[in-house]
Wavefront OBJ file of the C-alpha trace (Angstrom):
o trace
v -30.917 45.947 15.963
v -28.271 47.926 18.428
v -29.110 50.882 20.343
v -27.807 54.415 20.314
v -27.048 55.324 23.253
v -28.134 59.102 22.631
v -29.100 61.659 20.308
v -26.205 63.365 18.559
v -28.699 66.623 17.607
v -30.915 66.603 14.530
v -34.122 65.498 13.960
v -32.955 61.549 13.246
v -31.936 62.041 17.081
v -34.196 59.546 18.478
v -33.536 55.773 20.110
v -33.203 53.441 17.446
v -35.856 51.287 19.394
v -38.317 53.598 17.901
v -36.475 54.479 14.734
v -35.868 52.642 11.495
v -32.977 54.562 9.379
v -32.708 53.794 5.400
v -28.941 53.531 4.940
v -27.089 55.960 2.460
v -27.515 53.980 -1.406
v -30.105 51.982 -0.743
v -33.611 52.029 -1.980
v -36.251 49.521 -0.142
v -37.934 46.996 -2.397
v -41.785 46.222 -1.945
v -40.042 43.143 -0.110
v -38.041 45.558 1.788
v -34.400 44.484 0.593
v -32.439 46.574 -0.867
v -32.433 47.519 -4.971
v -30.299 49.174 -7.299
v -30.654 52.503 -8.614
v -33.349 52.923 -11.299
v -31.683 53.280 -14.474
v -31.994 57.133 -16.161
v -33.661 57.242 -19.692
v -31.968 59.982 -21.894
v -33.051 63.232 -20.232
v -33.987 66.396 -22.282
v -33.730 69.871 -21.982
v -36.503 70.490 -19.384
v -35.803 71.336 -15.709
v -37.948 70.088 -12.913
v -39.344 73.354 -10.500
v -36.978 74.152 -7.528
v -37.797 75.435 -4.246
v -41.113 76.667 -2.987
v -44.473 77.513 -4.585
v -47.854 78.367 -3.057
v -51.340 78.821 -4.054
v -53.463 82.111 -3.219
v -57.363 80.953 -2.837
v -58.537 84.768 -2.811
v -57.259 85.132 -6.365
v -58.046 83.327 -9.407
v -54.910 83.321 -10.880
v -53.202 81.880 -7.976
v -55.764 79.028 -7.489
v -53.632 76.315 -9.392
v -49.626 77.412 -8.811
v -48.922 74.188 -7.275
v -50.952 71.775 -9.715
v -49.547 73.123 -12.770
v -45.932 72.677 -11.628
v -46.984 68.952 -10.817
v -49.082 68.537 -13.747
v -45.768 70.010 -15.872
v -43.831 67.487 -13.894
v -45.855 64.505 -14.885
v -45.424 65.722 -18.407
v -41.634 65.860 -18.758
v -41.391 61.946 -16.996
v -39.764 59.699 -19.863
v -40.451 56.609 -20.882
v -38.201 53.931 -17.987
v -38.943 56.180 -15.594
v -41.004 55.962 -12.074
v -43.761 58.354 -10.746
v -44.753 57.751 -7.175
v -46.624 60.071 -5.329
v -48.449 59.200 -1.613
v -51.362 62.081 -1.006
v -54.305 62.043 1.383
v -56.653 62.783 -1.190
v -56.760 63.406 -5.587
v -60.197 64.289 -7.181
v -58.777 66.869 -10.103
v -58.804 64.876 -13.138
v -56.293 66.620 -15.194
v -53.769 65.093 -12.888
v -55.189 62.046 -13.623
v -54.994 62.592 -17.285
v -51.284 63.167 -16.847
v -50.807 59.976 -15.067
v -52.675 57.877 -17.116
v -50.613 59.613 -20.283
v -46.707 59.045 -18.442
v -48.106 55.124 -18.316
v -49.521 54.918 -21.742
v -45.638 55.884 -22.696
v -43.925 53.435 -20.505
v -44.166 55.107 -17.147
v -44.416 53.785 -13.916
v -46.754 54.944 -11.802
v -47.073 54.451 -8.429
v -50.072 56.268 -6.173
v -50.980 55.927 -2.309
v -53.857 57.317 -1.123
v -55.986 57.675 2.203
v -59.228 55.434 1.948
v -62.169 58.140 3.035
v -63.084 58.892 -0.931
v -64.069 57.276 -4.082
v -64.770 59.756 -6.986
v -64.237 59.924 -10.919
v -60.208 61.054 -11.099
v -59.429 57.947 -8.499
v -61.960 55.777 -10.845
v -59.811 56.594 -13.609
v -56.622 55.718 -12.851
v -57.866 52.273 -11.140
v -59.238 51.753 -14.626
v -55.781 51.870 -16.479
v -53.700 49.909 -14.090
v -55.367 48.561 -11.417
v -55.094 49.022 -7.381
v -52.504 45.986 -6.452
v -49.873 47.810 -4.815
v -47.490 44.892 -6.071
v -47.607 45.989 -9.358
v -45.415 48.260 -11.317
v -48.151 50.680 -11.599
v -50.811 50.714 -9.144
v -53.285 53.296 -7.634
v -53.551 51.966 -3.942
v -55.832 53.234 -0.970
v -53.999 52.082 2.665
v -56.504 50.707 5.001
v -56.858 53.488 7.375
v -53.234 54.327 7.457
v -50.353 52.722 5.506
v -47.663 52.519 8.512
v -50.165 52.711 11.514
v -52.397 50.514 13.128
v -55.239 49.935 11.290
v -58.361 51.699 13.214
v -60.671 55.058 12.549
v -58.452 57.691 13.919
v -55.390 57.219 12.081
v -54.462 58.008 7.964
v -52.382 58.212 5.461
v -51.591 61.681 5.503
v -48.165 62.507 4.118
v -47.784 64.812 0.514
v -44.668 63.648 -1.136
v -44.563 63.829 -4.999
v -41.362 61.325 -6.109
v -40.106 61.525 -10.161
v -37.025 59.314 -11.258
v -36.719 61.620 -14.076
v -38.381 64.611 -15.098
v -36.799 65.709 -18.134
v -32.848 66.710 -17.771
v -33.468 66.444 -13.436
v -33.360 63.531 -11.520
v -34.355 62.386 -8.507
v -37.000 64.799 -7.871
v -38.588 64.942 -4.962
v -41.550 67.639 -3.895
v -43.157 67.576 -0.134
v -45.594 70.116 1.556
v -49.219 70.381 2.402
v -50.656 70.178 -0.951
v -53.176 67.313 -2.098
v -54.099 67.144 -5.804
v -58.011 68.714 -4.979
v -59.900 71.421 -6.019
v -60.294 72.248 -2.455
v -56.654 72.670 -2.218
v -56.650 74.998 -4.634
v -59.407 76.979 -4.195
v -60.215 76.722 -0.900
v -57.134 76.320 0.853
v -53.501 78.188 1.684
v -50.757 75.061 0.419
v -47.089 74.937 0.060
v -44.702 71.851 -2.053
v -41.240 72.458 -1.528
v -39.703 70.491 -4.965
v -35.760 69.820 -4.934
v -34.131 67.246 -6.993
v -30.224 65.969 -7.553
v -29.868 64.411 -3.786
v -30.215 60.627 -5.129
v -29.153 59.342 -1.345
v -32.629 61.327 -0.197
v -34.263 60.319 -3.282
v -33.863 56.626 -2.425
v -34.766 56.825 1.064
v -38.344 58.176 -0.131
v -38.583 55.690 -2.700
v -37.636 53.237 0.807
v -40.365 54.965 2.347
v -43.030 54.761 -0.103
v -42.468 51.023 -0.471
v -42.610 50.493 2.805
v -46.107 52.390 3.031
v -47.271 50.144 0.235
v -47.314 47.106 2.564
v -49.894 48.712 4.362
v -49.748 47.441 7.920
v -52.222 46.560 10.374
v -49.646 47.359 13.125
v -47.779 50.439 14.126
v -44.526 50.884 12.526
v -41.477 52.926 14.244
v -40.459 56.222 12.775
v -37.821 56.389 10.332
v -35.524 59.177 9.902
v -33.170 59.840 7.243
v -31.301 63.137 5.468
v -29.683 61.740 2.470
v -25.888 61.317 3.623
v -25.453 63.598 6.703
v -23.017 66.190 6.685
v -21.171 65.151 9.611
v -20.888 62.047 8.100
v -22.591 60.096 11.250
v -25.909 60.990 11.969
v -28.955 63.333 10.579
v -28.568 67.494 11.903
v -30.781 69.209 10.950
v -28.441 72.927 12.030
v -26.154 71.123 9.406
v -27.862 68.820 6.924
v -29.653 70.958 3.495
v -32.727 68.424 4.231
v -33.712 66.103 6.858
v -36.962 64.124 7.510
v -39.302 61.939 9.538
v -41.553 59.734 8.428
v -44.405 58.879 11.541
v -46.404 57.681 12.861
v -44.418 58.651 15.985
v -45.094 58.862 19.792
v -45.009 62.600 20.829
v -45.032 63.681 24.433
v -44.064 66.868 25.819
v -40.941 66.008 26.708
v -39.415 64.117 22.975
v -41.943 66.177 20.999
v -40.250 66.710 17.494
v -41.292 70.697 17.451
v -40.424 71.065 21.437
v -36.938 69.823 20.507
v -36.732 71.936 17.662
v -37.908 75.547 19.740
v -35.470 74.304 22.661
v -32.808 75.055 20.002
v -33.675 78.355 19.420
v -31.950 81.001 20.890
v -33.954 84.168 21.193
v -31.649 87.200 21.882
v -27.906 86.769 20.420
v -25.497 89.859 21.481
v -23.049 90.886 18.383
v -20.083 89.902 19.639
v -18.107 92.916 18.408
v -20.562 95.389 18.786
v -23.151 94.171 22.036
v -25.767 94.687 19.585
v -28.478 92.200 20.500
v -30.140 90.730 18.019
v -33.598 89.101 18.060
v -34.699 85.459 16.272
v -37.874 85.535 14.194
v -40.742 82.765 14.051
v -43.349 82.933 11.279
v -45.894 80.027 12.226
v -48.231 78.598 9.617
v -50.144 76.178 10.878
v -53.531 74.403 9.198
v -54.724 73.833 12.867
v -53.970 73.120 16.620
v -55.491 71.597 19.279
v -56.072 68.784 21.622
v -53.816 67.955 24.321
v -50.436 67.976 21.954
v -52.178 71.720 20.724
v -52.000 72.639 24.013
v -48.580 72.002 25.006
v -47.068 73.466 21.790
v -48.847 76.484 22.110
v -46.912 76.778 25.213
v -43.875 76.332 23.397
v -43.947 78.917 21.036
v -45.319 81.085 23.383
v -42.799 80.483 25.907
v -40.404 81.838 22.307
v -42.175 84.835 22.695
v -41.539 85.226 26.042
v -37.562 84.675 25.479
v -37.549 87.535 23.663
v -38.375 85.986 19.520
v -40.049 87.833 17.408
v -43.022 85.745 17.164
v -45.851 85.989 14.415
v -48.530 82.804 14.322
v -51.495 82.104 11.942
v -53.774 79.265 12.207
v -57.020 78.034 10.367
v -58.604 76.690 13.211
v -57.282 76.125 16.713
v -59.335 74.723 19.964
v -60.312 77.052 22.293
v -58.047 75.676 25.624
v -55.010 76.025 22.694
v -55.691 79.612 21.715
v -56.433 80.628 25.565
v -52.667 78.874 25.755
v -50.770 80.648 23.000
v -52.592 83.871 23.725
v -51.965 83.787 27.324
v -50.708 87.307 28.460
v -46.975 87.443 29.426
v -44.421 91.054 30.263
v -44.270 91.356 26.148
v -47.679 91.436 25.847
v -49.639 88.670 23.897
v -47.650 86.845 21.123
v -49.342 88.309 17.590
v -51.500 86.065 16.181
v -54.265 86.281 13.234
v -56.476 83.059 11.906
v -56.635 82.529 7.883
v -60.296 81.660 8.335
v -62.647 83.465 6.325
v -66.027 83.560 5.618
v -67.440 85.777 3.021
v -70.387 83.663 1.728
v -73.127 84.759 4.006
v -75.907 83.297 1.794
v -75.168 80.272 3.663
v -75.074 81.261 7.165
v -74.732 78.941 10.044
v -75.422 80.779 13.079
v -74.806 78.786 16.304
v -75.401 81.800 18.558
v -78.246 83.578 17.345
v -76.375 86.311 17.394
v -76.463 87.225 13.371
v -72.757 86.132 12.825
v -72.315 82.746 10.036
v -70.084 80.379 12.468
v -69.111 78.154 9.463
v -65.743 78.457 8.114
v -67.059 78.338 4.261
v -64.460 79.815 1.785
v -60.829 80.107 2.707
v -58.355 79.206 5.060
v -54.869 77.613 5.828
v -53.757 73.986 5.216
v -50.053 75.011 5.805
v -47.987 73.305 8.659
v -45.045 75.600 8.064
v -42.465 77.261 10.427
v -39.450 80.233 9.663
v -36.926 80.373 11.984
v -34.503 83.211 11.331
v -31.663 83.629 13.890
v -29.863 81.381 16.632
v -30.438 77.512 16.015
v -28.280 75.032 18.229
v -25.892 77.873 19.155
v -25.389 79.015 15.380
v -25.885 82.713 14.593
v -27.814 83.800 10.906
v -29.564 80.400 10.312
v -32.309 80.347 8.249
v -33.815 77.373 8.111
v -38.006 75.861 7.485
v -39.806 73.231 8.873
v -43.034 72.298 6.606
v -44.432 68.941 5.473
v -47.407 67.386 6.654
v -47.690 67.205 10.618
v -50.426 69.418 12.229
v -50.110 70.377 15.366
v -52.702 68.222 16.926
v -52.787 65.007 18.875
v -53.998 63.068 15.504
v -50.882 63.703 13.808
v -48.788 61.789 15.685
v -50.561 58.399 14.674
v -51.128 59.242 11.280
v -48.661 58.459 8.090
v -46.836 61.867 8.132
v -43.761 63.652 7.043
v -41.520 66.193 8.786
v -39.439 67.701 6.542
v -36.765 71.306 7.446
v -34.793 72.802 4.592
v -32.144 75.185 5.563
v -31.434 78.022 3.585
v -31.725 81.977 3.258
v -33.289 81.650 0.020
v -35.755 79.306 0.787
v -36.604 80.592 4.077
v -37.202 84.354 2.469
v -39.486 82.612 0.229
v -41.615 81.155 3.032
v -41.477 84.388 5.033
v -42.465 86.191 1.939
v -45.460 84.126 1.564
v -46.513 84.406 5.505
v -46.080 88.426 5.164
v -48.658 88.387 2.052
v -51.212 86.473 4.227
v -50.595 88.562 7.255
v -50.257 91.911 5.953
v -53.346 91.380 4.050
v -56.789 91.798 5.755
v -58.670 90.384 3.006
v -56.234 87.097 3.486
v -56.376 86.813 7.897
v -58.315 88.454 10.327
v -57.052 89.008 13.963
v -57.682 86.439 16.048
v -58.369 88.709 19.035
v -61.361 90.459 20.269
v -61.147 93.809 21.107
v -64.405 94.814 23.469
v -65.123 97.909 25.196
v -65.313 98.084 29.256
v -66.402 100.275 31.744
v -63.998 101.262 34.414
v -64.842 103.907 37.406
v -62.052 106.187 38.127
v -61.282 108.404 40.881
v -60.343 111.773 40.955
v -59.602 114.414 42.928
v -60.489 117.903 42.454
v -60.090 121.316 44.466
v -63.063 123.519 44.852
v -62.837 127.617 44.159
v -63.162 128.113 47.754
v -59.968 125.918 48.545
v -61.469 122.557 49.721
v -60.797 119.271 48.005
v -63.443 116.464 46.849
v -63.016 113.452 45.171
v -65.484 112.185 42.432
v -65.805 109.068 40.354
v -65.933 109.473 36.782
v -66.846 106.199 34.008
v -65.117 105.607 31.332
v -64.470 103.627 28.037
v -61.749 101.946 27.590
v -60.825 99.408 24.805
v -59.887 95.990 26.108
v -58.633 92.738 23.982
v -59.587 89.592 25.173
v -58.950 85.722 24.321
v -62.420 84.554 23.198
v -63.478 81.064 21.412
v -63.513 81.464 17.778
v -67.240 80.805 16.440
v -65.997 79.560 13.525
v -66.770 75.795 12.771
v -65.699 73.315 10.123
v -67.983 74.360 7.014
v -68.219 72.295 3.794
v -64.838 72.981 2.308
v -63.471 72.367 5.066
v -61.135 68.977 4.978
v -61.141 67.169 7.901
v -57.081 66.219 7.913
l 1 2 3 4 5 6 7 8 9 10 11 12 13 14 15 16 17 18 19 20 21 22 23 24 25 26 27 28 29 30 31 32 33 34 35 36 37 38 39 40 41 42 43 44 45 46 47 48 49 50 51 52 53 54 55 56 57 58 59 60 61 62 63 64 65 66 67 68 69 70 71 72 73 74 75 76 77 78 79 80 81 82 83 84 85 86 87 88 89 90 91 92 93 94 95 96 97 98 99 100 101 102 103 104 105 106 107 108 109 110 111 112 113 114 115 116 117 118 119 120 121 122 123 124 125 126 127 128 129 130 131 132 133 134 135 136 137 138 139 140 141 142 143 144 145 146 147 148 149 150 151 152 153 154 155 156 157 158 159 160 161 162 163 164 165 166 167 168 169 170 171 172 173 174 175 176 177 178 179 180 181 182 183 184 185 186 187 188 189 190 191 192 193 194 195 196 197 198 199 200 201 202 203 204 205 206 207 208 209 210 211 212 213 214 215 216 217 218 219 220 221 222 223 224 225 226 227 228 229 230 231 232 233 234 235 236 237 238 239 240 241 242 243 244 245 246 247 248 249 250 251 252 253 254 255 256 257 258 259 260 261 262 263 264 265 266 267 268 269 270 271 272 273 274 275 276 277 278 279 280 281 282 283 284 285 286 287 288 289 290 291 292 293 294 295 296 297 298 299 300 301 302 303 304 305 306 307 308 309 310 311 312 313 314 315 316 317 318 319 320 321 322 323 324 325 326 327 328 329 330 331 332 333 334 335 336 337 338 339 340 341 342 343 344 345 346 347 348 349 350 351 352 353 354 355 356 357 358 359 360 361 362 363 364 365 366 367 368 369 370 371 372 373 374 375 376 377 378 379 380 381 382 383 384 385 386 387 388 389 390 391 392 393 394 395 396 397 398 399 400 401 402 403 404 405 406 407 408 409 410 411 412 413 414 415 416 417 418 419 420 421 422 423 424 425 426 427 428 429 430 431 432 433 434 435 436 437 438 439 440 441 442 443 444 445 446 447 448 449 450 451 452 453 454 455 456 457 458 459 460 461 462 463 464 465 466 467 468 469 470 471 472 473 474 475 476 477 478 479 480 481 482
């Protein structure tokens, strides 16, 4: 395989000696050469969802936004057509009802999963076709990961949701945060972003998925791919509707996917005409951050702040040398930043300090890994564009099976933003992720006597002070460890 000798700006920027790119046309057989386009049964009148939807745990009618649009998916698939969908984890057996009804009708189905559960919806499926992943219809658990070297740390973590046909739309394709769980519903914040029509990107997810049914005991390089890029040459993402990464992939500070992306940001952008200057926003979503890679992309987006973005972050749960990174104090003051971790259930308190607070994180928080960037990107004005998918930003991530996925778009991006406003305008949905304390400071002043003379005295007082502290909050039982 030849090299390229450098990136030409986009996310499939990277050294082909860590890259694999599925070619425009092509989908990847379980062999790995290249197949035909599926043929299209007669579609009907249905359309598959478009765009962006997201579950609300703190209300029930919210709970199961993103299941019923998959569920209604499922439904529509015709008889010819494929169904593959690669998950870290399924327990909700209507799904599985759906599946198991698309093959009863001649449907293909196709399921990856991550091998840390066995339960009653999985048992099901296995039951009606089986778990050989070189069948037409399988349900398949990778060994650890599917692309990644087979050991304890690393799994199969991507959500993508792939349907041939769906009634009238083709080629749908549907990627976010969201597993099929009750958990995710219930529990959790999710996104699934669902387009369909782009058969070049279609095919290079079905190339994907069959290449994650091998399920290797080696690492595998990245692959990259945007359907056919605009330029006609290589992925962009400031140019290309969609682009995404498959990982596992090495991340270090300096060829970290999200530090490449913030280095294109441009925070202040003076109106040419008028010298107005205007600022880029950030809305950061993130299910949680830590470890070393934690750390040094906390210092990225912080650093936004610093430039001058508009900078608004949520997390679920973030270590405590992260957090004391992104919440570092700077000229601006500290970058805003509230946690989606709530507990409410205090009939099952956990409390690590003794101190009459429950340190479990019981009921609700976010399992988004979602980012809105409104303004400047690689030197163009007005971009809206989102990064979401599956990729936390942790150290983990980077060995797991993951996707990184940006959509560019107004409408899309107000969507997202729209969602991140209702969580952070919301006490009952985040809490800030500050502490605000009261010190004691002595003060001196000076004061002139009746008779003329001047003494000075010290007075005490109270003044509220906001410091970075460690969250208390732990892991609690709905908490899922990916």
């Amino acid at each position: 395989m030849s090299k390229i000798s450098r990136l030409v700006g986009g996310l499939c920027l990277v050294l082909v000696a860590t890259l694999v790119l599925v070619a425009p046309g092509q989908a990847v057989s379980d062999a790995g050469a290249p197949t035909a386009a599926e043929p299209k049964p007669k579609p009907s009148k249905w359309e598959a969802p478009s765009g962006p939807f997201f579950n609300d745990p703190h209300l029930a009618k919210g709970h199961f936004e993103i299941e019923r649009r998959v569920i209604k998916t499922i439904r529509n698939t015709p008889k010819g057509s494929t169904i593959r969908i690669a998950i870290y984890s399924l327990d909700r057996v209507g799904v599985s009802r759906a599946l198991v009804a698309a093959y009863r009708r001649g449907v293909r189905v196709q399921m990856l999963l991550n091998d840390h559960w066995e339960n009653g919806a999985v048992k099901m499926l296995r039951d009606e076709f089986g778990k050989n992943p070189r069948r037409d219809s399988f349900v398949y658990k990778c060994k650890q990961s599917c692309r990644g070297a087979a050991n304890e740390f690393n799994n199969l973590h991507s959500k993508f949701y792939l349907f041939s046909q769906a009634g009238k739309s083709e080629d749908v394709i549907a990627v976010g945060s969201a597993n099929m769980t009750r958990n995710a519903a219930i529990h959790q914040w999710n996104d699934l972003y669902f387009t369909d029509g782009d058969h070049e990107l279609f095919r290079q997810f079905v190339g994907l998925f069959n290449d994650m049914r091998k399920d290797y005991d080696t690492r595998q390089e990245p692959i990259a791919f945007c359907g056919t890029p605009a330029n006609g040459v290589a992925c962009d993402d400031s140019l290309d509707k969609h682009t995404a990464v498959a990982f596992p992939r090495v991340s270090r500070p300096k060829d970290d996917l999200v530090v490449h992306l913030l280095d294109r940001v441009r925070c202040l952008t003076p109106d040419p005409v008028t010298g107005e200057v205007k600022r880029t926003r950030l809305a950061l979503s993130m299910h949680t951050m830590r470890g070393n890679r934690g750390n040094y992309l906390a210092e990225a987006i912080r650093q936004k702040w610093v430039q001058g973005c508009d900078v608004r972050v949520t997390y679920g749960l973030i270590g405590y040398h992260t957090k004391g990174a992104i919440a570092a104090p700077t000229k601006r003051g500290r970058i805003p930043l509230r946690s989606t971790g709530m507990d409410y259930d205090l009939d099952d308190n956990f409390d690590l300090n003794n101190d009459g607070i429950d340190d479990l994180i019981l009921d609700y928080y976010s399992h988004q890994k979602y980012l809105v960037i409104e303004g400047t990107f690689n030197g163009v004005p007005d971009t809206s564009m989102v990064l979401t998918g599956s990729v936390n930003w942790s150290s983990l991530s980077t060995a797991n099976d993951e996707v990184w996925f940006t959509v560019r778009g107004a409408v899309v991006a107000k969507k997202y933003l729209k969602n991140f406003d209702y969580q952070w305008n919301n006490a009952r949905n985040t809490r800030n992720a500050y502490t605000t304390t009261y010190a004691n400071f002595r003060v001196r002043r000076t004061v002139r006597q009746p008779d003329g003379t001047v003494r000075t005295v010290w007075r005490t007082v109270r003044r509220p002070v906001t410091t970075v502290e460690p969250d208390r909050y732990l892991p609690g039982p709905y908490w899922e460890a990916d």
